[in-house]
MILO-391655 format. One line per 5 residues: their letters; for each residue x, y, z of N, C-alpha, C, CB. Coordinates in steps of 0.2 Angstrom, whole numbers. Glycine has a CB too. Example, Ala and Ser with C-alpha at 12.3 -4.5 7.8 and 13.67 -1.06 7.14 Angstrom:
! residues 2
as> 66,-28,39,62,-22,39,66,-16,39,57,-22,45  64,-11,35,68,-5,36,64,0,39,70,-3,29
END
This chain:
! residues 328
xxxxx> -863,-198,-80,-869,-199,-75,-875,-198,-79,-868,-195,-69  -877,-192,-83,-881,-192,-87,-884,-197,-93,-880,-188,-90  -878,-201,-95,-882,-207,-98,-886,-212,-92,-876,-212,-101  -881,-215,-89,-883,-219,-83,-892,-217,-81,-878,-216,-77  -893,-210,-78,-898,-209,-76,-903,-208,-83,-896,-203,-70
xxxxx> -903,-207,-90,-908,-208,-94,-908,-215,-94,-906,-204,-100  -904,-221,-94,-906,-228,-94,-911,-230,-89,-901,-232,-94  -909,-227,-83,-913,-229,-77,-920,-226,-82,-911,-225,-67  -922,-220,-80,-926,-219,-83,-931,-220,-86,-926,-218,-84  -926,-224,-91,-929,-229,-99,-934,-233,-94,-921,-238,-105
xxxxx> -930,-238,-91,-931,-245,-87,-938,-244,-86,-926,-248,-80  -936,-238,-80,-944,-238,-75,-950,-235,-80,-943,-232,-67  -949,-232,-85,-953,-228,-90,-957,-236,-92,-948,-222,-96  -954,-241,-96,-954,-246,-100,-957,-251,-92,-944,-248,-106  -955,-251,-87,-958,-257,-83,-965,-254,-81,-953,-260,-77
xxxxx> -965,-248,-80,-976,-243,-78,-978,-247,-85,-978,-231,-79  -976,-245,-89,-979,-247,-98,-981,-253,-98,-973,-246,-105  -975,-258,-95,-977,-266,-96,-983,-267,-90,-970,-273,-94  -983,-265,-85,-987,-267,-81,-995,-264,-82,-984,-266,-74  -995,-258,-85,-1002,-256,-88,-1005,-259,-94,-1001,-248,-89
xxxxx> -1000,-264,-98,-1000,-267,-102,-1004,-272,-99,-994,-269,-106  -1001,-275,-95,-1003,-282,-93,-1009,-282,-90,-998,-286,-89  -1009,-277,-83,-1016,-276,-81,-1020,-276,-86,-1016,-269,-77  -1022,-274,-90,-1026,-271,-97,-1028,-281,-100,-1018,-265,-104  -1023,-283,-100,-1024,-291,-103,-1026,-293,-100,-1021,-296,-105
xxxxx> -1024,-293,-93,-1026,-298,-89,-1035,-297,-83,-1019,-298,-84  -1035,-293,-85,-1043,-292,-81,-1048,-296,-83,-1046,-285,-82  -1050,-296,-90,-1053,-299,-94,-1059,-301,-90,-1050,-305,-97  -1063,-299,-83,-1068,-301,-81,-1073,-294,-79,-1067,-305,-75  -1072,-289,-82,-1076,-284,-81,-1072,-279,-75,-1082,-287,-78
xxxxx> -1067,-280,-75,-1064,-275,-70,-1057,-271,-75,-1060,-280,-62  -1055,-265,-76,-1052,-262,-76,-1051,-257,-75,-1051,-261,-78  -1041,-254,-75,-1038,-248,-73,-1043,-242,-75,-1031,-246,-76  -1044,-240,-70,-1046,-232,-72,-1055,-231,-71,-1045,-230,-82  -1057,-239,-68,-1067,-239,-68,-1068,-232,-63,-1071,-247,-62
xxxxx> -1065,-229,-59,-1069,-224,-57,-1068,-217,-59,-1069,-224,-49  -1065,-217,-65,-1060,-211,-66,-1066,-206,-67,-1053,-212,-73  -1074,-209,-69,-1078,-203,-71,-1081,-200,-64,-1085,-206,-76  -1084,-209,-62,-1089,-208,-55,-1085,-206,-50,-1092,-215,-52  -1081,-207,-45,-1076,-207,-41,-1068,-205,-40,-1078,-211,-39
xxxxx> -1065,-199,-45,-1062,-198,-45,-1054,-198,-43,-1064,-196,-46  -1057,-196,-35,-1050,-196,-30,-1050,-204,-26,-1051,-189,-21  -1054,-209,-29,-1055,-213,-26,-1049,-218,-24,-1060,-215,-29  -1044,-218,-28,-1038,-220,-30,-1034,-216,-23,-1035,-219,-39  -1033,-210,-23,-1031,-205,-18,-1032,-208,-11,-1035,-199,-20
xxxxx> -1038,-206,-11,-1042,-207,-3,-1041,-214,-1,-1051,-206,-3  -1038,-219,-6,-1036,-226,-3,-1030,-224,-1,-1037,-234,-7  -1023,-222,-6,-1017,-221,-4,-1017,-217,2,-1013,-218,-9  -1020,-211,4,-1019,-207,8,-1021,-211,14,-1021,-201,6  -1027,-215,13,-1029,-217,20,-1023,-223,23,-1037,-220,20
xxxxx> -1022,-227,18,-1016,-230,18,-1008,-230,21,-1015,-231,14  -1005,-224,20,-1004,-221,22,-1002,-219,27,-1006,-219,20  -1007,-214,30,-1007,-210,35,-1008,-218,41,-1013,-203,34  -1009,-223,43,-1011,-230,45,-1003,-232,46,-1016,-235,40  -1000,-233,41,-995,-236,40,-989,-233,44,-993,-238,33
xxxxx> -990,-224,42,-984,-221,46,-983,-222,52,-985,-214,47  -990,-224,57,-990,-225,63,-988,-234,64,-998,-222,65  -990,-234,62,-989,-244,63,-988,-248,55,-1000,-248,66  -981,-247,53,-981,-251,48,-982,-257,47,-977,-250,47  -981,-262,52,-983,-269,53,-990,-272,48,-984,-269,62
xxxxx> -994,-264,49,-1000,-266,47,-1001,-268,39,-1003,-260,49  -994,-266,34,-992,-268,29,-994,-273,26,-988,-267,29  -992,-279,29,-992,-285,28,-1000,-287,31,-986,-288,31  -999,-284,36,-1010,-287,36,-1014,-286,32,-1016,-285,40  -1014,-280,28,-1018,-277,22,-1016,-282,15,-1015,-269,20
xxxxx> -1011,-284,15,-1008,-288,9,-1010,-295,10,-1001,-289,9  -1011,-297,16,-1010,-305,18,-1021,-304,19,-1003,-308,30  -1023,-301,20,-1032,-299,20,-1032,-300,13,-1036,-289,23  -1032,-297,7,-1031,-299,2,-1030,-304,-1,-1029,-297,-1  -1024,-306,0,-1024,-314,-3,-1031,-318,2,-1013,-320,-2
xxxxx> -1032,-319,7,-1036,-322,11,-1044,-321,8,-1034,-320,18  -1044,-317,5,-1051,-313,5,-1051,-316,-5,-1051,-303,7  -1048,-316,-7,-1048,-319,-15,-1047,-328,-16,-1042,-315,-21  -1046,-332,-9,-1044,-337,-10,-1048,-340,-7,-1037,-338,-10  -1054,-337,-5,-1060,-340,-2,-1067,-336,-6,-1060,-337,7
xxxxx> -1070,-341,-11,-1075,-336,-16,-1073,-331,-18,-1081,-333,-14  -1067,-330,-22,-1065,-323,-23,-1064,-316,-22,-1068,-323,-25  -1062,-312,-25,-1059,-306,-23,-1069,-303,-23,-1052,-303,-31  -1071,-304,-15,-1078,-300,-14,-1079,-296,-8,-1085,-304,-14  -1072,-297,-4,-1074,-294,3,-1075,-296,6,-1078,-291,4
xxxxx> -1077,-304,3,-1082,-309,9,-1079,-308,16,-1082,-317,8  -1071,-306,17,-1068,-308,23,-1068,-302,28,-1062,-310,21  -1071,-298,27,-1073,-292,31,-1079,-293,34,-1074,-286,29  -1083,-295,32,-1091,-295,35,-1087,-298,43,-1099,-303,30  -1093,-296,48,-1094,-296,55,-1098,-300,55,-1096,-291,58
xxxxx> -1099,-307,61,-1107,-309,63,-1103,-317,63,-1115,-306,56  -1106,-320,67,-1107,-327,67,-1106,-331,64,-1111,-329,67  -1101,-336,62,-1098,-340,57,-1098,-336,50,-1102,-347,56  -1093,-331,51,-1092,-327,45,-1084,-328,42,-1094,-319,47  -1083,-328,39,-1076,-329,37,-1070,-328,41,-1075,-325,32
xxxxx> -1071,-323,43,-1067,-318,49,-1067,-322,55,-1073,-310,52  -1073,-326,55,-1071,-330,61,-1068,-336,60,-1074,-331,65  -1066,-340,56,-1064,-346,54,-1053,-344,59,-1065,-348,42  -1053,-351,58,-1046,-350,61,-1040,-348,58,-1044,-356,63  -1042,-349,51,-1036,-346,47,-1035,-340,46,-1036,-347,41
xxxxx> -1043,-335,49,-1043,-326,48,-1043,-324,56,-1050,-323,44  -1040,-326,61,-1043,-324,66,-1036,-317,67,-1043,-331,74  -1031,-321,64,-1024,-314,64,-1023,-310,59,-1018,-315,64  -1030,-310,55,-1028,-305,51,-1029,-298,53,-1030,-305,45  -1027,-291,52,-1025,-286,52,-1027,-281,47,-1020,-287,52
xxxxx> -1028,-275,49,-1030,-267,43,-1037,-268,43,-1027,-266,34  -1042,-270,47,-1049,-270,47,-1048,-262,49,-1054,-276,54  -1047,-260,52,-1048,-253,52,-1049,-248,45,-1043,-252,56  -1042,-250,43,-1039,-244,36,-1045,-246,34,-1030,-245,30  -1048,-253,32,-1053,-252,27,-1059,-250,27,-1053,-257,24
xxxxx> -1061,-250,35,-1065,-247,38,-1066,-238,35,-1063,-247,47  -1059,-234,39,-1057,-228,37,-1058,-227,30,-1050,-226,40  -1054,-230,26,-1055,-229,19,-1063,-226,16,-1055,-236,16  -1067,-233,18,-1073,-233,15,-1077,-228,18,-1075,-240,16  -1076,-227,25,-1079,-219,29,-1078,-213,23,-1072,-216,37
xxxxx> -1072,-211,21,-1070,-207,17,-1074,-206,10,-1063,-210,16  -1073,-211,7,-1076,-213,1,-1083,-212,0,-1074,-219,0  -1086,-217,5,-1096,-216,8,-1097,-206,7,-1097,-218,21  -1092,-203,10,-1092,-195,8,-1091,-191,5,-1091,-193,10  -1088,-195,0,-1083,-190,-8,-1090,-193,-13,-1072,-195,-12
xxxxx> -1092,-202,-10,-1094,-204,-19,-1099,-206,-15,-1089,-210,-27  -1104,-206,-12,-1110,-213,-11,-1110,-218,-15,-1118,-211,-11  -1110,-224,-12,-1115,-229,-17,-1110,-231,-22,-1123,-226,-21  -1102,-229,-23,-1098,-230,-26,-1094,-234,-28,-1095,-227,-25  -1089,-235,-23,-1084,-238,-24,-1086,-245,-18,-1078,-233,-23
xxxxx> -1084,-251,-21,-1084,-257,-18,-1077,-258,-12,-1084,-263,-25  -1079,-261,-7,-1075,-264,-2,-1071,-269,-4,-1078,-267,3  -1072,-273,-10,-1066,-277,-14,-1061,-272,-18,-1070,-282,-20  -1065,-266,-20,-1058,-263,-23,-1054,-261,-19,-1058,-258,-27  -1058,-257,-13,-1054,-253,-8,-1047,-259,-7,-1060,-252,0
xxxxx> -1050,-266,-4,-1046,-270,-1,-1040,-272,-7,-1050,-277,1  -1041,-272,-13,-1036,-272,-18,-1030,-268,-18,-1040,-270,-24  -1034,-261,-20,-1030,-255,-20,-1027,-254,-12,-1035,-248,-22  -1029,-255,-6,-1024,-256,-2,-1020,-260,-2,-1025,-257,1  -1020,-266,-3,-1014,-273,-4,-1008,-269,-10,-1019,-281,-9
xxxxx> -1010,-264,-12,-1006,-263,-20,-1000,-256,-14,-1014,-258,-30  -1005,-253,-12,-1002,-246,-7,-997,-249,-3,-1009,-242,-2  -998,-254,2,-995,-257,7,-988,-258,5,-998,-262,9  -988,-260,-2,-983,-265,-4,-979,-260,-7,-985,-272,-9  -983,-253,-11,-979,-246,-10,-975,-244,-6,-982,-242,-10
xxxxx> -978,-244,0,-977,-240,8,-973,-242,9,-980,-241,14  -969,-249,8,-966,-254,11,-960,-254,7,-971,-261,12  -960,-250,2,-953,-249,-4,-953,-253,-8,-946,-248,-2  -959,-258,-11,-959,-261,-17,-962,-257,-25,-964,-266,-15  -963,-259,-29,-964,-255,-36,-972,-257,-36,-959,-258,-43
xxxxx> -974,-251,-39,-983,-250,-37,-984,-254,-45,-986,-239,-37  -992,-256,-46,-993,-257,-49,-1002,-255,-54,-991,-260,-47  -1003,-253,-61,-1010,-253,-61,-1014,-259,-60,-1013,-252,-66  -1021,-257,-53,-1024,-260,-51,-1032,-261,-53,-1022,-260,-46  -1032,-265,-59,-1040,-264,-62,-1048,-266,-57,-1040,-270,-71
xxxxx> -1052,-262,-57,-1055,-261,-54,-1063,-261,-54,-1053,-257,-54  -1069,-262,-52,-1073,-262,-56,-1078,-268,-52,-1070,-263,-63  -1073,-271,-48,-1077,-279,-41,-1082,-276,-38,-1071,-283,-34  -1088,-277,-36,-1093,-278,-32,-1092,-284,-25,-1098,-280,-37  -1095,-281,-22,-1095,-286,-15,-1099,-290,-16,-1096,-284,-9
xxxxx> -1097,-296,-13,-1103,-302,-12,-1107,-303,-5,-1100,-308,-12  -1113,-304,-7,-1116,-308,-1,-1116,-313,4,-1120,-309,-3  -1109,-316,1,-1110,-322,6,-1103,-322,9,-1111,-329,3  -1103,-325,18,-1097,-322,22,-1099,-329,23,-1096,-316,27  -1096,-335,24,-1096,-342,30,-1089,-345,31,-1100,-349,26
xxxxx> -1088,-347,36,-1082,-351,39,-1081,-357,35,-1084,-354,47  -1084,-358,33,-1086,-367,30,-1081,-366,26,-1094,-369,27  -1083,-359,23,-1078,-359,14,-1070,-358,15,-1081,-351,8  -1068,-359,21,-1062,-357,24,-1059,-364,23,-1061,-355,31  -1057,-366,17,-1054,-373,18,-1049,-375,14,-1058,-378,18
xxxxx> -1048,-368,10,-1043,-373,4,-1037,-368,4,-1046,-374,-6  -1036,-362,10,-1029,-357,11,-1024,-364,10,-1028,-351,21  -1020,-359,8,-1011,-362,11,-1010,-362,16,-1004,-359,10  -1007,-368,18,-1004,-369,26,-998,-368,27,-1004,-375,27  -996,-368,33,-986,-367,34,-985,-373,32,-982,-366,42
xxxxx> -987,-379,33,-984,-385,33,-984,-389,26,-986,-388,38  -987,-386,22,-990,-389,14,-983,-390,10,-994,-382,9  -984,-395,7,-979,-397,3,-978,-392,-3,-981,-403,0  -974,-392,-8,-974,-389,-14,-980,-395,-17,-965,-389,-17  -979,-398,-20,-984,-401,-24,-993,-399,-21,-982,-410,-24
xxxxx> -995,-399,-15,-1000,-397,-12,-1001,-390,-11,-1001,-401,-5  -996,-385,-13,-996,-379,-14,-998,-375,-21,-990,-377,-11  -994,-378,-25,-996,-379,-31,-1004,-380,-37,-991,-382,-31  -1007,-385,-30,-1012,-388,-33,-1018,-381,-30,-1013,-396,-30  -1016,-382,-23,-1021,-377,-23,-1020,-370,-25,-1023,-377,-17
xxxxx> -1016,-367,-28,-1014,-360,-32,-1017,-364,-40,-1002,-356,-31  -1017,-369,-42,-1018,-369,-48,-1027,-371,-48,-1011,-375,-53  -1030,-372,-44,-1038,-372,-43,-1039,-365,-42,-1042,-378,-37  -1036,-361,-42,-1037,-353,-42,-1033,-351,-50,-1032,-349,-35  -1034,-355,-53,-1029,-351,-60,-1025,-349,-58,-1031,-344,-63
xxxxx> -1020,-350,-55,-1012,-344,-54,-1008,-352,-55,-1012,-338,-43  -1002,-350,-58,-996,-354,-60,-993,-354,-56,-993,-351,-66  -987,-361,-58,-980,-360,-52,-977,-353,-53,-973,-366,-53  -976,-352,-56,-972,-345,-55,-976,-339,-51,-971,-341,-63  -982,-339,-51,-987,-335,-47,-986,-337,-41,-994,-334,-49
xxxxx> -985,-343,-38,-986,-346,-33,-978,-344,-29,-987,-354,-34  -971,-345,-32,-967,-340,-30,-965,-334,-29,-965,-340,-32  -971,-332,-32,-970,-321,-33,-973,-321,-28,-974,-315,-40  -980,-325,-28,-985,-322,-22,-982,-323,-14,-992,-325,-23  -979,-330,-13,-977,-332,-8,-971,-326,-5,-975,-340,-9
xxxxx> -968,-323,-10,-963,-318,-10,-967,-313,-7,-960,-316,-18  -974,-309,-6,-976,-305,-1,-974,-308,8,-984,-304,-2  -972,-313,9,-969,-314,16,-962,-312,17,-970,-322,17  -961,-308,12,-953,-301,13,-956,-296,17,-951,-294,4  -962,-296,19,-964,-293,26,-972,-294,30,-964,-283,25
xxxxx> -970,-294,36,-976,-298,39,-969,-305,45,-984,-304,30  -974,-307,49,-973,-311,54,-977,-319,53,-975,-308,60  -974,-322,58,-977,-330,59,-978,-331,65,-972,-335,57  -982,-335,69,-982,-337,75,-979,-342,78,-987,-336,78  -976,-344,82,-971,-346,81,-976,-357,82,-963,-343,87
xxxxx> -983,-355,85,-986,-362,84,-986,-364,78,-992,-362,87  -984,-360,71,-984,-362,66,-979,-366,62,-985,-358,64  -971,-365,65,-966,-369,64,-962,-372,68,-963,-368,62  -965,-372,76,-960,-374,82,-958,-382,80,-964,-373,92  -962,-384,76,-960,-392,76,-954,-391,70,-968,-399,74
xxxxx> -955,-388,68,-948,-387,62,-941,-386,68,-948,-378,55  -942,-385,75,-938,-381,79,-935,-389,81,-942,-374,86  -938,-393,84,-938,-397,89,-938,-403,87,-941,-396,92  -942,-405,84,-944,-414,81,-949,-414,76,-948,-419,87  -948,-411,69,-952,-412,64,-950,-421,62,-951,-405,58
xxxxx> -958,-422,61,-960,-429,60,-955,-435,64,-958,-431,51  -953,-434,71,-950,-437,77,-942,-438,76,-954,-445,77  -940,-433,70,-935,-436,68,-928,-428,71,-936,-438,59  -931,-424,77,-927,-421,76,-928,-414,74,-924,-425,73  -924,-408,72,-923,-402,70,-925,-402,62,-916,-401,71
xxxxx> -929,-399,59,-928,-401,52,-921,-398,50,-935,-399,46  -918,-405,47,-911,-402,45,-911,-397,37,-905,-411,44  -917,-394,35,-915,-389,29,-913,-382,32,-921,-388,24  -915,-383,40,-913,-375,45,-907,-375,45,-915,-375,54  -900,-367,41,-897,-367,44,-894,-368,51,-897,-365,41
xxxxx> -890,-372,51,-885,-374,58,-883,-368,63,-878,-376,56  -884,-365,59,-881,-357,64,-888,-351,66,-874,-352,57  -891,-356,60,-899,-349,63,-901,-353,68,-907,-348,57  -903,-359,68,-907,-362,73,-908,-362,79,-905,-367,73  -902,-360,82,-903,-359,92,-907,-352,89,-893,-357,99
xxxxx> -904,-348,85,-909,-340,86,-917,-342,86,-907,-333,79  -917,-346,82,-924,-348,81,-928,-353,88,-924,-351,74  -923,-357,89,-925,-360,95,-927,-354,101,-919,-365,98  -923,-347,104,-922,-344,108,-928,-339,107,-915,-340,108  -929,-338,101,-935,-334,98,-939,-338,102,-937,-334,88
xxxxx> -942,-345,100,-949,-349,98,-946,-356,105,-948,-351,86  -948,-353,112,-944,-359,116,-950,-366,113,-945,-357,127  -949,-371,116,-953,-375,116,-961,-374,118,-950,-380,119  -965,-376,115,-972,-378,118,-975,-367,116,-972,-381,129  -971,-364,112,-972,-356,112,-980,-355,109,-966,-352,105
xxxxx> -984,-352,109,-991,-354,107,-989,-348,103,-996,-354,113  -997,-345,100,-998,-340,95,-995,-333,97,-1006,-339,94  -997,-331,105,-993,-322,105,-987,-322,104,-993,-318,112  -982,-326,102,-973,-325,99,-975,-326,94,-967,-330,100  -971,-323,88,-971,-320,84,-962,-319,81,-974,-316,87
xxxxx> -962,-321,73,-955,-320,70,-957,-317,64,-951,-327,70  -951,-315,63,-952,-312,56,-950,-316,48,-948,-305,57  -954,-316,45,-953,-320,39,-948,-320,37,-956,-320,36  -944,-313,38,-938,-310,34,-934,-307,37,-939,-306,29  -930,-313,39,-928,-310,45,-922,-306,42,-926,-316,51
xxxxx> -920,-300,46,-918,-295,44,-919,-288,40,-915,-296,43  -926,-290,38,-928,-287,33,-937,-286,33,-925,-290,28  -939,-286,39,-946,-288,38,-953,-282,36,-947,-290,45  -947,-276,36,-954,-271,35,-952,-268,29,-957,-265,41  -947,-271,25,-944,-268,17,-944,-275,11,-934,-266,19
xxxxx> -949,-271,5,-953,-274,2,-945,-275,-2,-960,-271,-2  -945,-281,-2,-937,-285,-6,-938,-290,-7,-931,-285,-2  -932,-292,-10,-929,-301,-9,-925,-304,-7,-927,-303,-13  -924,-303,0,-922,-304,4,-923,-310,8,-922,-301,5  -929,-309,5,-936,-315,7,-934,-322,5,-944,-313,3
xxxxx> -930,-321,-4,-927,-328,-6,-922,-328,-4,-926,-329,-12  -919,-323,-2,-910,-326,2,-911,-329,5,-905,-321,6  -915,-328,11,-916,-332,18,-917,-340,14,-924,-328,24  -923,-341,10,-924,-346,9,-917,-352,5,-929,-344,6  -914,-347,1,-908,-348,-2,-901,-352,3,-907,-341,-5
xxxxx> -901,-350,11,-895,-350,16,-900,-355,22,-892,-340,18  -906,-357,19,-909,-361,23,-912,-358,30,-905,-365,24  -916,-354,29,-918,-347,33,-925,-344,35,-916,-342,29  -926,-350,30,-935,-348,28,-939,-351,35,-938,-355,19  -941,-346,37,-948,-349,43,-952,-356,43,-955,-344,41
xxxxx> -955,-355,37,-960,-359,37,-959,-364,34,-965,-356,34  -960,-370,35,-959,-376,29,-960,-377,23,-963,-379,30  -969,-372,23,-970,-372,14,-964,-368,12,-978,-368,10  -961,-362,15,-956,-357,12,-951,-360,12,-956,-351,15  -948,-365,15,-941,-366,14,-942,-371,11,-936,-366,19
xxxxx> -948,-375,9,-950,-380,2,-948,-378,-5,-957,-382,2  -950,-371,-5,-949,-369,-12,-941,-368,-14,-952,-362,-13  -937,-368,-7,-929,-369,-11,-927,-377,-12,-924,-365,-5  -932,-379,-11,-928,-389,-11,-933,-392,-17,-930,-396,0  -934,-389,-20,-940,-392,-24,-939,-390,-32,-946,-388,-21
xxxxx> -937,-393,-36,-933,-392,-43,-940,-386,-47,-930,-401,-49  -944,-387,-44,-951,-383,-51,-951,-376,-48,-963,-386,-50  -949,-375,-42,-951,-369,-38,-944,-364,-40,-953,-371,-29  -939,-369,-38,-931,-366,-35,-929,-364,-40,-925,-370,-33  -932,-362,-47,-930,-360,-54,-932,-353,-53,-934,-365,-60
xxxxx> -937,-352,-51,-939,-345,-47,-939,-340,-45,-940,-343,-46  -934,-342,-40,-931,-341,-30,-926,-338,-36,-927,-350,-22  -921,-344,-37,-914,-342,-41,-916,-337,-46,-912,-349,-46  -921,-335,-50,-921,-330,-55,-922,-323,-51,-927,-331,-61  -925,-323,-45,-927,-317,-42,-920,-315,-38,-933,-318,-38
xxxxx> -916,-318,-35,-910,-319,-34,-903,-319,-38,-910,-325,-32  -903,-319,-44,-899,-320,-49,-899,-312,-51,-901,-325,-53  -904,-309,-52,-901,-303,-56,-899,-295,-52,-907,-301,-61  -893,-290,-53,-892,-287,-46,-894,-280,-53,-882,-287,-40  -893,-273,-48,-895,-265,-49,-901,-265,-52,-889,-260,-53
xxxxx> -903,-263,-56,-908,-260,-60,-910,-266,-62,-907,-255,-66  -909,-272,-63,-912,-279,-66,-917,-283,-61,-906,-285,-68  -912,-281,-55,-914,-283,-49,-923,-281,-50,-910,-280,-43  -926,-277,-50,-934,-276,-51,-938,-282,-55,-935,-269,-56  -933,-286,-57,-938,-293,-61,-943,-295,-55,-933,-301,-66
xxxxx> -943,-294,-47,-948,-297,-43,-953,-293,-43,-945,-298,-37  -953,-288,-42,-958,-279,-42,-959,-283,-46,-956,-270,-43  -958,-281,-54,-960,-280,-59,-967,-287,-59,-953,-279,-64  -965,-295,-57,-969,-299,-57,-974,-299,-51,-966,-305,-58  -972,-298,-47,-976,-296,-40,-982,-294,-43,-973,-290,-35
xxxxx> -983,-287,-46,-986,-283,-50,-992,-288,-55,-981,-279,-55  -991,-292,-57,-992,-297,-62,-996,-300,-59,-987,-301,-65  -994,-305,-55,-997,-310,-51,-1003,-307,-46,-991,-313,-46  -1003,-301,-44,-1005,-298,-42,-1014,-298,-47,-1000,-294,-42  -1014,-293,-49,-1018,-293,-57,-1021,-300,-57,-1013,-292,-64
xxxxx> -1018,-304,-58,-1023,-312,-59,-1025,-314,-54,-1019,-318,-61  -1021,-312,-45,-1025,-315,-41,-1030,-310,-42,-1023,-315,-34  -1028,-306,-41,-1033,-300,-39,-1042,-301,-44,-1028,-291,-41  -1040,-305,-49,-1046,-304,-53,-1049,-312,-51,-1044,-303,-62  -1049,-317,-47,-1051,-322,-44,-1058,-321,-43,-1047,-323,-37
xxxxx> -1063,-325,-45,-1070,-324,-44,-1073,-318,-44,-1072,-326,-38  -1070,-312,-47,-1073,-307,-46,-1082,-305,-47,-1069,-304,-49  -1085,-302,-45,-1092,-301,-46,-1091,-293,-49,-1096,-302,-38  -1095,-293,-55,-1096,-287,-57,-1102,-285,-61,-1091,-287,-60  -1104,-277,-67,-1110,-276,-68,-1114,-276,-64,-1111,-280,-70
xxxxx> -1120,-280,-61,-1126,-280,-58,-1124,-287,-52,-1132,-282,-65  -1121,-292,-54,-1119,-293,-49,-1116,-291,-41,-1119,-295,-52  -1118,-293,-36,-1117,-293,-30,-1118,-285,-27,-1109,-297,-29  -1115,-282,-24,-1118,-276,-23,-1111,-270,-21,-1124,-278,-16  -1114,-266,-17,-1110,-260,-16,-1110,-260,-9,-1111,-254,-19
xxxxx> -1108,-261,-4,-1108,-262,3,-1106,-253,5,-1102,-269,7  -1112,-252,10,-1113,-245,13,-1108,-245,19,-1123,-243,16  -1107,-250,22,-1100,-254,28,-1098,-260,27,-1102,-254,37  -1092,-259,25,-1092,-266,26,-1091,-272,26,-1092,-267,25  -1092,-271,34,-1089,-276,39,-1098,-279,39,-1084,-274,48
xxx> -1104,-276,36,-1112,-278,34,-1113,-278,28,-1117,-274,35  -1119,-284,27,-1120,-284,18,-1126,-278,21,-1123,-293,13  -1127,-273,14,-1133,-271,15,-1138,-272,18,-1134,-270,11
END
């Protein structure tokens, strides 16, 4: 047993190392691990803990913090923009009306306003949550380089190029690669829907008569009525299903099984198993078991890092929001 448990060891010793490696390369815009380690110390802390203590009560909230981030870097970049409050602000456009954890980041930033003034940015806060959540949630943590400023500009308008449920692979791809991020990032990342929900106005036509023709036949045969019973006809936005199904508030890979047994929710998601560029990926996260099995964590981590460095604003640019659901 003593060998055994020094190899585990090795692994996880050798996969912190790679990912503090990679963080370290991959920032390349003025953000890295450790920016507050002078100014703001516990700053890293006071996000986990407030994280945390949120999630104990309402884990669900996991995946809002995760799904705010990608939303918030795939609209002008990783700046916050998606918090601001007021009148055709981002927050209000249709793609952000369900997102979730306005609060934590509220609380966070309460915290922080009292340890460091004038410190720490609402783009990192939102970062370093997305990274916590996915902790909480029993995935593998990652370093999260640091250093983003908020931006000044919040508009609806700039809501137009998210992923849809219904996106092809090839139209999914295009818009992750006008973001820098590769197919393989586009698998990993889509892989955060291992927890979080769907409403079911998002795939009922996959239930019933997608494109006039019927049930879409990639739904297993045997899931379907559950999903029909879930999601009756004409179901609007307050129903609700879980992306993973059996597995919705545990950071895993289960997420590709489903897709793998024809399981997947969403169109775009169960696209990535019928689709030779994508299914190479599904299959590798799927393919390896015990201690190997981490090759998802371990890229999650990765993918992460590059979204997370998307348009960032740093230096003198953009600013330090005192709240920031307001620009200064």
């Amino acid at each position: 047993m003593e060998g055994v448990f020094n190899n585990k060891s090795f692994i996880l010793v050798f996969i912190t190392i790679s990912l503090c490696i990679v963080a370290t390369m991959v920032h390349g815009q003025g953000t890295r691990v450790g920016f507050y380690a002078a100014t703001c110390p516990k700053a890293e802390s006071i996000v986990k803990s407030t994280v945390q203590s949120h999630l104990n009560s309402d884990p669900t909230l996991a995946a809002g913090l995760l799904r705010m981030h990608f939303h918030d870097c795939f609209v002008q970049g990783c700046d916050a923009s998606v918090l601001v409050t007021g009148s055709n602000t981002e927050k209000t456009a249709f793609a952000n009306l369900n997102l979730r954890g306005f609060e934590v980041i509220d609380d966070a930033k309460t915290q922080l306003e009292a340890a460091c003034p004038g410190v720490v940015s609402c783009a990192d806060i939102v970062a370093l949550a997305a990274r916590d959540s996915v902790v909480q949630s029993g995935g593998l943590s990652w370093p999260v380089p640091t250093g983003r400023r908020d931006g000044r500009v919040s508009q609806a308008s700039d809501v137009n190029n998210l992923p849809a449920p219904s996106d092809s692979v090839d139209v999914q791809k295009q818009k992750f690669a006008a973001k820098g991020l590769n197919t393989q990032d586009l698998v990993t990342l889509v892989g955060g829907h291992t927890i979080g929900t769907a409403a079911c106005q998002f795939f009922s036509n996959r239930l019933y008569n997608l494109s006039g023709n019927g049930p879409d036949p990639s739904i297993d045969s045997s899931f379907l009525p559950q999903l029909q019973s879930l999601c009756p006809q004409n179901s609007g936005g307050s129903t609700r299903v879980p992306l993973d199904t059996g597995s919705q508030l545990k950071f895993d890979t289960s997420y590709y099984a489903n897709l793998r047994n024809g399981r997947g929710i969403l169109q775009s998601d169960e696209a990535l198993w019928n689709d030779a560029s994508t299914k190479v990926f599904v299959q590798r996260y799927l393919g390896l078991r015990g201690l190997l099995g981490l090759t998802f964590g371990v890229e999650f981590g990765k993918s992460m890092v590059k979204m997370g460095n998307i348009g960032v604003h740093t230096s003198t640019d953009g600013e330090i929001r005192k709240i920031c659901s307001a620009f200064n």
